[in-house]
C-alpha positions as CSV (number, residue, x, y, z in Angstrom):
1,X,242.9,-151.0,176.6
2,X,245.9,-152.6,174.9
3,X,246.7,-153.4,171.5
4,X,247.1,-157.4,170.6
5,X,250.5,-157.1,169.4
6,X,250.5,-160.9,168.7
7,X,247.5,-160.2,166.6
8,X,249.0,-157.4,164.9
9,X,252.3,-159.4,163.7
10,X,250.2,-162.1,162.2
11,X,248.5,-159.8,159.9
12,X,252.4,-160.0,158.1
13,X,251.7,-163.4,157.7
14,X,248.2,-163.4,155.7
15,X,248.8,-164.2,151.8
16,X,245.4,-161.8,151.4
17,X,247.3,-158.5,152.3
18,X,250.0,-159.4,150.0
19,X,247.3,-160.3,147.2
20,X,245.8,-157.0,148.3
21,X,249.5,-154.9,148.2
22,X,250.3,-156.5,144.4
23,X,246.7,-154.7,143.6
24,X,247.5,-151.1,145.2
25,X,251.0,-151.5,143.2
26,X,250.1,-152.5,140.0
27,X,246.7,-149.8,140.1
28,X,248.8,-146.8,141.4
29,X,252.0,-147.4,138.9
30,X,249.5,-147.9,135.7
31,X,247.2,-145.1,137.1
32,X,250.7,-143.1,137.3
33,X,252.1,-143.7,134.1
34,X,248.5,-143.2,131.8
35,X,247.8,-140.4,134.0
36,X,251.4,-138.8,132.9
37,X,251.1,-139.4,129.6
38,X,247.5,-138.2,129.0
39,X,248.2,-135.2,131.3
40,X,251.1,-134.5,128.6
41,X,249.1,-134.1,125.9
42,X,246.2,-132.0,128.0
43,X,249.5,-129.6,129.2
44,X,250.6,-129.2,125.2
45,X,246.7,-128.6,124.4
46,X,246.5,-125.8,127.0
47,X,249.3,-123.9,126.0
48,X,248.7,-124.2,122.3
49,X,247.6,-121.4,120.5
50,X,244.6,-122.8,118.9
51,X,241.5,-122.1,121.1
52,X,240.0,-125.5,120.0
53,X,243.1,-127.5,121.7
54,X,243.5,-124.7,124.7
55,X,239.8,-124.1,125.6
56,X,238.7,-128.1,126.0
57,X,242.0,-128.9,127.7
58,X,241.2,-126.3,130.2
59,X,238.0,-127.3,130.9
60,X,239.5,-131.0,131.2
61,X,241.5,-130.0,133.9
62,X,239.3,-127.3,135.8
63,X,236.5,-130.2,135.9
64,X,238.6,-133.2,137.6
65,X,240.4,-131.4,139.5
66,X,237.2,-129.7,140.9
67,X,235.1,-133.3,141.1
68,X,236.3,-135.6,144.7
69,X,237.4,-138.9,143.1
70,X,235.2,-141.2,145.2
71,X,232.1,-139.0,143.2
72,X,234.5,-139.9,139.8
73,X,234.7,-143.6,140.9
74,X,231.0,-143.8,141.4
75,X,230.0,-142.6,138.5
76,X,232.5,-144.8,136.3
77,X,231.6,-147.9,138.1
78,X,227.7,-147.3,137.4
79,X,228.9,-145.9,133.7
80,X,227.3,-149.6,132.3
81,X,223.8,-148.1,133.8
82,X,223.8,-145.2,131.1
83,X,226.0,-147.1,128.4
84,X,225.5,-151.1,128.8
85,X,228.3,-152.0,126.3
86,X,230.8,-150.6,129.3
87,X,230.0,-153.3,131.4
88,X,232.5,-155.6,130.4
89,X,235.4,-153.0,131.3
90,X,233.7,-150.4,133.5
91,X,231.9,-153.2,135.2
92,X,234.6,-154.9,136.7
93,X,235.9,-152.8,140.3
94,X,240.0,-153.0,139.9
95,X,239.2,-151.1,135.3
96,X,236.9,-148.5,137.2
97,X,239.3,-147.9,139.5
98,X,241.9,-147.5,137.1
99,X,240.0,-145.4,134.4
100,X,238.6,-142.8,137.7
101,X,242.5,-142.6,138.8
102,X,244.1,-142.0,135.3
103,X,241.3,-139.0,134.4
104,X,241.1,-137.5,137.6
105,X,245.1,-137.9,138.1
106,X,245.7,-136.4,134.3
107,X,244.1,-133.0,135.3
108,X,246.5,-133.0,138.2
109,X,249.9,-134.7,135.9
110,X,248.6,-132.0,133.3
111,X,249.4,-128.8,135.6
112,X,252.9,-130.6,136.6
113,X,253.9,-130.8,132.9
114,X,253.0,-127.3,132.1
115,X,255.0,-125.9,134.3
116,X,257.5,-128.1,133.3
117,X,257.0,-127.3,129.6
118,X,257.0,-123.1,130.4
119,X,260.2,-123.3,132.5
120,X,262.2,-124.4,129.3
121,X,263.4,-121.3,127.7
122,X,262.2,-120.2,124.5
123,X,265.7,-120.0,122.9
124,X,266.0,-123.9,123.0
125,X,263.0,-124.0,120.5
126,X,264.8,-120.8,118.2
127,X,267.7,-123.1,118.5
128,X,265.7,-126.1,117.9
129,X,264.7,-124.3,114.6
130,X,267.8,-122.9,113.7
131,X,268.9,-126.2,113.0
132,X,265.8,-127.3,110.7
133,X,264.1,-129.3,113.1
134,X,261.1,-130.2,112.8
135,X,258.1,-129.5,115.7
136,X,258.3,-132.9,116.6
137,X,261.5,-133.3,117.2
138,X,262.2,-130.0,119.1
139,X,259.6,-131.7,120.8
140,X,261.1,-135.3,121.5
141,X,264.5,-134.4,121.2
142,X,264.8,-131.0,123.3
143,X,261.8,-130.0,125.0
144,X,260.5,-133.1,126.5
145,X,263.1,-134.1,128.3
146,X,263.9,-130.9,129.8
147,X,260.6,-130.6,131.1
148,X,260.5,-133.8,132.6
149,X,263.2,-133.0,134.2
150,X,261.8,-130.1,136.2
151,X,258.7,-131.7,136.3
152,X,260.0,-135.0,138.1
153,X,260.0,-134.3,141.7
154,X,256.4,-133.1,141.6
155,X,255.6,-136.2,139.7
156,X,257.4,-138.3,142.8
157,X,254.8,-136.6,144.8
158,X,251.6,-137.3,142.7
159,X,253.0,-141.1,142.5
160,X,252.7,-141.2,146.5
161,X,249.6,-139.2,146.3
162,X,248.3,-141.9,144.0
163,X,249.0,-144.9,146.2
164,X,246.9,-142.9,149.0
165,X,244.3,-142.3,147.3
166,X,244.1,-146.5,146.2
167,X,242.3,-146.8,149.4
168,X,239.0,-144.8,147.8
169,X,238.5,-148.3,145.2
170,X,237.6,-150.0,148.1
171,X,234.4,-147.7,148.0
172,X,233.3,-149.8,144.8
173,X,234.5,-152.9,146.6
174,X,238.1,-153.6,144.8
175,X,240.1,-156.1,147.1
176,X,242.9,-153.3,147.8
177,X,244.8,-152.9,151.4
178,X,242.2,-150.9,153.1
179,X,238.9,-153.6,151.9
180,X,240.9,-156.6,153.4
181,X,241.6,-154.5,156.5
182,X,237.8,-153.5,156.7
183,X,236.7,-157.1,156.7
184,X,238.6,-158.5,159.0
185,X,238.2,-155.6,161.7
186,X,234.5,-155.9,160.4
187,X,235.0,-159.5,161.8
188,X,236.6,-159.2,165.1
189,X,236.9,-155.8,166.1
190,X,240.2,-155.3,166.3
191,X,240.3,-152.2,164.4
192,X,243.2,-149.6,165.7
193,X,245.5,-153.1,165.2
194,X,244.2,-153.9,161.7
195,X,244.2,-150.3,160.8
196,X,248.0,-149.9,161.9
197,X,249.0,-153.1,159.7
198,X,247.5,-151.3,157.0
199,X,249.1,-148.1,157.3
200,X,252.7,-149.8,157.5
201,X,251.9,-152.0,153.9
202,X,251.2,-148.4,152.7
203,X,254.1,-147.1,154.3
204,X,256.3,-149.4,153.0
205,X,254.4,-149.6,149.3
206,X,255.1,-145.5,149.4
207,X,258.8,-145.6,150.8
208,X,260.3,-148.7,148.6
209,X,258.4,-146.9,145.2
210,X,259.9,-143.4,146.1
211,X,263.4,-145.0,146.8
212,X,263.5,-146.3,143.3
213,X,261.6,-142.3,141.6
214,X,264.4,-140.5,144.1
215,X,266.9,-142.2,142.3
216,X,265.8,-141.7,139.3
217,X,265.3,-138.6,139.6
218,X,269.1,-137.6,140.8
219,X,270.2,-140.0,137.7
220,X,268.0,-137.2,135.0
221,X,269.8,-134.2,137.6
222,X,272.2,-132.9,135.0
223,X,274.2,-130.4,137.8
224,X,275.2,-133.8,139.6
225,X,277.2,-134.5,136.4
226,X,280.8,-133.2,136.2
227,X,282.7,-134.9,133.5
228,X,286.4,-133.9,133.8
229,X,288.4,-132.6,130.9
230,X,290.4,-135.5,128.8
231,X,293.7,-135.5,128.8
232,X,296.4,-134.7,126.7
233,X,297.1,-138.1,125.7
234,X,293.1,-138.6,125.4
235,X,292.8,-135.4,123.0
236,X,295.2,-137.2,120.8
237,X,293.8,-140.5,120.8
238,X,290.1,-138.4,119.7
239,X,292.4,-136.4,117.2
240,X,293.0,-139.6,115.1
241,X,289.3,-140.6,115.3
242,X,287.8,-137.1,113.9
243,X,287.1,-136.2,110.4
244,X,287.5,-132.9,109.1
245,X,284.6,-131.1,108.0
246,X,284.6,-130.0,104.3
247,X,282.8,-126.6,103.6
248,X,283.9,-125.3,99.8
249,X,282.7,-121.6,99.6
250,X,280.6,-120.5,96.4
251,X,283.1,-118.4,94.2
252,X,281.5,-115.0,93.4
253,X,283.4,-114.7,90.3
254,X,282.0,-117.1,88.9
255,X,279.7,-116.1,86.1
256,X,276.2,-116.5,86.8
257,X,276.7,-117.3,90.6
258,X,273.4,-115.3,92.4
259,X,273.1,-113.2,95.6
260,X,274.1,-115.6,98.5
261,X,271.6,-113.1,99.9
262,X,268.9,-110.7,98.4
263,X,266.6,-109.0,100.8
264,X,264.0,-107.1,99.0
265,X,261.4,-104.7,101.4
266,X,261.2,-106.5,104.2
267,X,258.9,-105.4,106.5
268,X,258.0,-106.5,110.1
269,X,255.7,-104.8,112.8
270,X,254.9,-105.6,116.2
271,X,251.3,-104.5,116.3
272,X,251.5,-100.8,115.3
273,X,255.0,-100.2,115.8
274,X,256.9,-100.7,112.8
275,X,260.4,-102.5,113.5
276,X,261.6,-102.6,109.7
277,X,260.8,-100.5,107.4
278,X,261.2,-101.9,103.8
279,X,264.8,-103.4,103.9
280,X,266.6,-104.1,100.6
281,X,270.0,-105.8,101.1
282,X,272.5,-107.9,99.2
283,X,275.1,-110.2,100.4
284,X,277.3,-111.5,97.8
285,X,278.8,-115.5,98.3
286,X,281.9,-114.9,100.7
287,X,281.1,-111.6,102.1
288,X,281.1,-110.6,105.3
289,X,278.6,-108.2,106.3
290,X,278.4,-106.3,109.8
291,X,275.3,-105.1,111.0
292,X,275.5,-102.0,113.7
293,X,273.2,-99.2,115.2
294,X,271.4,-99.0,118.7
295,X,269.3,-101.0,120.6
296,X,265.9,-100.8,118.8
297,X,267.0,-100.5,115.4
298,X,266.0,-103.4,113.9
299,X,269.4,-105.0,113.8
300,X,268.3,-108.6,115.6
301,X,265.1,-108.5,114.1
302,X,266.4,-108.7,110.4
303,X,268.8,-111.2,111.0
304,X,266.2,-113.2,112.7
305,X,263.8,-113.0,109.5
306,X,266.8,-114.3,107.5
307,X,266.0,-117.8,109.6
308,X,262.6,-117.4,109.8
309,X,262.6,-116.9,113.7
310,X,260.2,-113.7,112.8
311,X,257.7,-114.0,110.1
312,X,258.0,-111.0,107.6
313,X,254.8,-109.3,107.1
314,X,256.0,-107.9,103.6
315,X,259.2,-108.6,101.3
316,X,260.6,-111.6,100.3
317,X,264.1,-113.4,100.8
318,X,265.9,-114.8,98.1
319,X,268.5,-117.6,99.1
320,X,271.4,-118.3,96.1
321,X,268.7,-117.3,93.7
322,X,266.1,-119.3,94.5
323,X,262.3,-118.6,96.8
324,X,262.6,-118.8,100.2
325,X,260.7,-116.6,102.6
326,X,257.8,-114.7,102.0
327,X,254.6,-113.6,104.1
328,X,253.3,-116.0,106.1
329,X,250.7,-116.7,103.7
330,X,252.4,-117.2,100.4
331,X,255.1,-119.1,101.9
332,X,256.2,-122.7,101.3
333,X,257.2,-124.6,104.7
334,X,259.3,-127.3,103.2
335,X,261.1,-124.5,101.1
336,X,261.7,-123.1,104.1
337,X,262.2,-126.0,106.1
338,X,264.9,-126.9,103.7
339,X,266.8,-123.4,103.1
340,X,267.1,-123.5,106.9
341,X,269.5,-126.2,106.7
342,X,271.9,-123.9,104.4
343,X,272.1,-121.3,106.8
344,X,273.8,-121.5,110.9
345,X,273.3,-118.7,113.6
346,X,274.7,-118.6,117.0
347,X,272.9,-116.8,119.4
348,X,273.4,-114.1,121.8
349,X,272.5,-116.2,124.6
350,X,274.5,-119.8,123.2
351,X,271.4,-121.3,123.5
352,X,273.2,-125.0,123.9
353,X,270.8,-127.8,125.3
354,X,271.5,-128.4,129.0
355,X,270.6,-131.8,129.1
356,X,273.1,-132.8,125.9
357,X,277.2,-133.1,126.3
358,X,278.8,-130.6,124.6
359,X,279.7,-133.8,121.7
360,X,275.9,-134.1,121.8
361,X,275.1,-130.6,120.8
362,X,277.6,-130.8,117.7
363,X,275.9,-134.1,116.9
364,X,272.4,-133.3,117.1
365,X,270.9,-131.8,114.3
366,X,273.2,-134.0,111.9
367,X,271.9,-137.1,113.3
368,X,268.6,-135.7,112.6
369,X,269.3,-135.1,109.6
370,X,271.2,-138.4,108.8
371,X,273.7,-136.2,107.3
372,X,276.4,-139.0,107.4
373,X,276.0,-142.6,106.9
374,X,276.4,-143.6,110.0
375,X,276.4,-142.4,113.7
376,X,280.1,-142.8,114.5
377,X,281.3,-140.4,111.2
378,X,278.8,-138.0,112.7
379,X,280.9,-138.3,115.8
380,X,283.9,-137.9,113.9
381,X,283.1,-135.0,112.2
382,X,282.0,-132.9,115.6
383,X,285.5,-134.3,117.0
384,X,286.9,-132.7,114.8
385,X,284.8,-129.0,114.8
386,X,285.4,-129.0,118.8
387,X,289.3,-129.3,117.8
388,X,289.2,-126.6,115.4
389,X,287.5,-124.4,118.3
390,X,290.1,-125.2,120.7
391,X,287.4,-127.6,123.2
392,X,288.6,-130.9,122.2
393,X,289.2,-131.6,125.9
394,X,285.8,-130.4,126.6
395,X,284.0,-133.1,124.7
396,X,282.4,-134.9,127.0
397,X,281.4,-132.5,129.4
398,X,278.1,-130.2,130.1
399,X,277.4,-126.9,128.9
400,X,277.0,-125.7,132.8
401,X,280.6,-127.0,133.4
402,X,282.4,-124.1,130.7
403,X,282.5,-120.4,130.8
404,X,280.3,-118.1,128.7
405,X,283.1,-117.8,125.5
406,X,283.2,-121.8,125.6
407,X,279.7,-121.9,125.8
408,X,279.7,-119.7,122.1
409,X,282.8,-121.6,120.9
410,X,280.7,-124.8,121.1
411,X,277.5,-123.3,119.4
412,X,279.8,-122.1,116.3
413,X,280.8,-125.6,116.2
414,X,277.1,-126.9,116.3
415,X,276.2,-124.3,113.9
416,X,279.1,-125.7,111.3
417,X,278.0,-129.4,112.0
418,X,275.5,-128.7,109.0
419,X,278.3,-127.2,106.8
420,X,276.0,-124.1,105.9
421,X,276.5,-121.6,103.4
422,X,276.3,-118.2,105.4
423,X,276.4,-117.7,109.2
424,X,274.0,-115.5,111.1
425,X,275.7,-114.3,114.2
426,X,273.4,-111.9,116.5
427,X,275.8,-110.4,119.1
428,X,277.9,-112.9,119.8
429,X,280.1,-111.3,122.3
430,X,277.7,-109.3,124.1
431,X,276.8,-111.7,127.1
432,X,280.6,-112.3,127.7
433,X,282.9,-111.2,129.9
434,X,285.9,-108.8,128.3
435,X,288.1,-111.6,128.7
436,X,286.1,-114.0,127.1
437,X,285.4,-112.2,123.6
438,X,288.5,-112.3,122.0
439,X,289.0,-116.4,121.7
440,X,285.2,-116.1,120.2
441,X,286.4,-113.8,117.8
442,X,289.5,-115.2,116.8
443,X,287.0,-118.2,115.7
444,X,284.8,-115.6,113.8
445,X,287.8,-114.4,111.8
446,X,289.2,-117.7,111.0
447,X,285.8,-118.3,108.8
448,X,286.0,-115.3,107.5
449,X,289.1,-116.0,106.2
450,X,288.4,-119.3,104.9
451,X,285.5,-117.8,102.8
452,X,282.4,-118.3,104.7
453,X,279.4,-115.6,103.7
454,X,278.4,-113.8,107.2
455,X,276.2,-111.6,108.7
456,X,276.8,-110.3,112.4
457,X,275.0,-107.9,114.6
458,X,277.7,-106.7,116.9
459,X,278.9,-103.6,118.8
460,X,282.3,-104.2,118.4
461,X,283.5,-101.5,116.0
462,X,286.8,-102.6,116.1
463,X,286.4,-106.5,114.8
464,X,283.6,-105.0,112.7
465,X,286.1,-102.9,110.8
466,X,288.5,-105.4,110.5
467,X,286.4,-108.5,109.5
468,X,283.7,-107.2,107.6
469,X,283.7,-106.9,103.8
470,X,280.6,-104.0,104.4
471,X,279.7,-102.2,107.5
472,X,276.0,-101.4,107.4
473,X,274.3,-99.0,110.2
474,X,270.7,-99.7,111.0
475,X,267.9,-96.8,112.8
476,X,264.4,-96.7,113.2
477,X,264.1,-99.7,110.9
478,X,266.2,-98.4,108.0
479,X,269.7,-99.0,107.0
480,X,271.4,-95.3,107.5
481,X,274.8,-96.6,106.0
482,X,275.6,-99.4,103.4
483,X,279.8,-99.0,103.3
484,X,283.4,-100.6,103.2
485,X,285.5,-100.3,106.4
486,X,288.1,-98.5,103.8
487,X,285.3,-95.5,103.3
488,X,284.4,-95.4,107.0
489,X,288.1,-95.1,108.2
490,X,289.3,-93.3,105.1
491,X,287.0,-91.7,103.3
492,X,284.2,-90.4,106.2
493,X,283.6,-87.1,104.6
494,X,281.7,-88.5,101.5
495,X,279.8,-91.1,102.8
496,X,276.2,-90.3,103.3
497,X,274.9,-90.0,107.0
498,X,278.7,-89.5,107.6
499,X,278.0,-86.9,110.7
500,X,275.7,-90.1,112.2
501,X,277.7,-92.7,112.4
502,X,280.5,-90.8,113.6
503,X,278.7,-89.7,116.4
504,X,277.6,-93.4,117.2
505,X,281.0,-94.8,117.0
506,X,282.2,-92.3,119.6
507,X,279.6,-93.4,122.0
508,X,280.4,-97.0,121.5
509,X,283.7,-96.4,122.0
């Protein structure tokens, strides 16, 4: 038996399979795009930390991906049975189908975006915070579209899986490709050569659609991006543009002028282990503090309180005199929210966002802010911090395209974008390469010299001694040593715990 290939070429021809295709088209790309953004919000209840988000969204998606969607499409279209004010929406075949596809394809979309959302490392949110952004816009602004990024070739996949599984509305009698095929077959029996027309509209539906998702999926690929670095004459045309950022340091002499800084027993466990154990520091307007000891000390874990990146579980931080942190109960999130904003840290690990320019980065959490009137001084103004870090020429490209101290050179810059009153630094040299440190340095000592109040964790001894106004030593949660470089170099003998730092410098050295 042969096909009827004259047969089979007029089925091109029939206005009631292109009537049929604009259906699977318009069902599949709305099913698609509700189904994505519904399965969004069921991925962010699942991983939330509230059991009456996490425990509903899990049985959301454990129940439709468990239930075959002709059983789903069923149900829905008989809904007006149980509930008769449906039947003006659930009633009709093509709302049905739609409503079955968009719950049955969130369960699936919702999976997709969670692994999307874990895969998007937890510094970006600490940096995120570090700048005083809010939830939401971490959300919008950093962690969205990095996840939909990682998410988008699995979400090319559902959309072809979605076209497919179209063909089950014609169970419930919507006039879709595979319903106009089964009437005519139904008609003349020509069914292999109706069935093969079919498959090619499908074929061609699913190839043009993930053409047009392929594409845009390479265009979101932020590794296919390589900006090249401006040229001379290009640095000196942006040179004109910038504005310089103004940061006037608090004079301590001033009478009356507070603590930049006053720590008073801070305390923080993990479970029962005790990290610190009753801190009391000061750090006067200016000063530059350096924080030392060994691993497990405590040393990140304090300067990570003065942020609130770790809640304190007793104590309180005072910021130029005013409340600022407390336990998590008696604290005040705006006051927070807002002494945030006066205080920068760069991070061991740069934590720039991948998908932003390095420009973008500077720009980004004073745009947020609306810290300048308008968007082009903002610009401006980060022109000018990537000058003063010697990346001018890098302005334009991504953080994957520079080395590890560039990579830190950009997130001081960032970090000075808000013109804050004291710098956190937590190891800021420790994920470079030997090379590397010094040029990140040389930018640490410049602010130091300009006045800029500072606290860095570090295990260089060396740039320790020479930058820091005090040297403190940190162990088993305590500080060991409060001192001036002079007294450490100098004046060893007399200094308490004396035998113990000495011993720890050697090793580090």
């Amino acid at each position: 038996m042969s096909l009827d290939w004259e047969y089979f070429f007029s089925l091109f021809t029939m206005s009631a399979f292109y009537e049929a295709c604009v259906i699977v088209i318009i069902l599949s790309v709305l099913a698609w795009s509700f189904g994505a953004v519904f399965g969004f919000v069921v991925a962010c209840g699942k991983l939330s930390e509230k059991k009456w988000l996490s425990i509903p969204s899990s049985v959301f998606v454990w129940f439709f991906r468990s239930v075959p969607l002709l059983v789903v499409l069923v149900f829905v279209y008989n809904m007006p049975q149980l509930f008769p004010s449906t039947g003006p929406y659930l009633g009709v075949p093509f709302f049905a189908g739609l409503v079955s596809l968009v719950v049955t394809e969130a369960a699936y979309m919702a999976e997709i975006h969670r692994s999307g959302l874990v895969s998007v490392a937890k510094g970006q949110k600490e940096a995120g915070h570090a700048l005083s952004i809010g939830f939401l816009g971490v959300q919008r602004i950093i962690i969205i579209p990095q996840a939909i990024r990682v998410s988008m070739p699995a979400m090319v996949n559902e959309f072809v899986t979605i076209i497919k599984l179209s063909s089950l509305v014609s169970a419930i009698s919507l006039s879709e490709l595979l319903q106009v095929g089964q009437r005519l077959y139904s008609q003349n029996f020509l069914v292999l050569e109706t069935l093969l027309a079919v498959a090619v509209y499908y074929v061609a539906i699913v190839t043009i659609f993930s053409s047009i998702l392929h594409w845009a999926e390479r265009k979101m690929d932020i590794s296919l991006r390589s900006p090249e670095a401006l040229s001379d004459e290009e640095c000196e045309v942006l040179r004109l543009q910038s504005i310089a950022v103004t940061h006037t340091p608090i004079d301590p002499m001033q009478k009356g002028v507070p603590n930049a800084l006053f720590l008073q027993k801070i305390k923080k466990s993990y479970g029962r282990h005790e990290v610190l154990k009753g801190i009391d520091l000061k750090v006067k307007p200016g000063e530059v503090l350096s924080i030392i000891g060994p691993s497990g000390s405590g040393k990140t874990t304090l300067i990570r309180t003065i942020n609130d990146l770790e809640k304190i579980d007793g104590g309180e931080i005072v910021l130029f005199g005013e409340d600022f942190i407390k336990p998590k109960a008696l604290s005040n999130q705006r006051t927070v929210f807002e002494g945030i904003k006066r205080i920068g840290m760069v991070f061991q690990s740069f934590n720039l966002f991948p998908h932003k320019t390095v420009l973008q980065n500077i720009m980004i959490a004073p745009n947020y802010h609306e810290k300048n009137d308008s968007v082009s001084e903002t610009e401006a103004q980060a022109l000018f911090l990537l000058d003063r870090v010697g990346l001018l020429a890098h302005a334009y490209k991504y953080p994957h395209q520079l080395s590890g101290g560039q990579q830190q050179r950009v997130a001081i810059a960032r970090a000075l974008a808000m013109s804050p009153d004291i710098m956190l630094f937590d190891e800021p040299t420790s994920a470079l390469d030997p090379e590397m440190v010094g040029e990140v340095l040389k930018v640490i000592q410049d602010l130091a010299k300009e006045g800029m109040t500072m606290i860095i964790v570090t295990h260089e001894m060396e740039f320790a001694l020479s930058v820091s106004d005090r040297v403190i030593m940190m162990e088993n949660g305590v500080i060991q040593v409060d001192a001036s470089p002079i007294d450490i170099i100098e004046n060893p003998n007399n200094m308490e715990g004396f035998e113990r730092v000495k011993e720890f410098m050697g090793k580090i050295s």
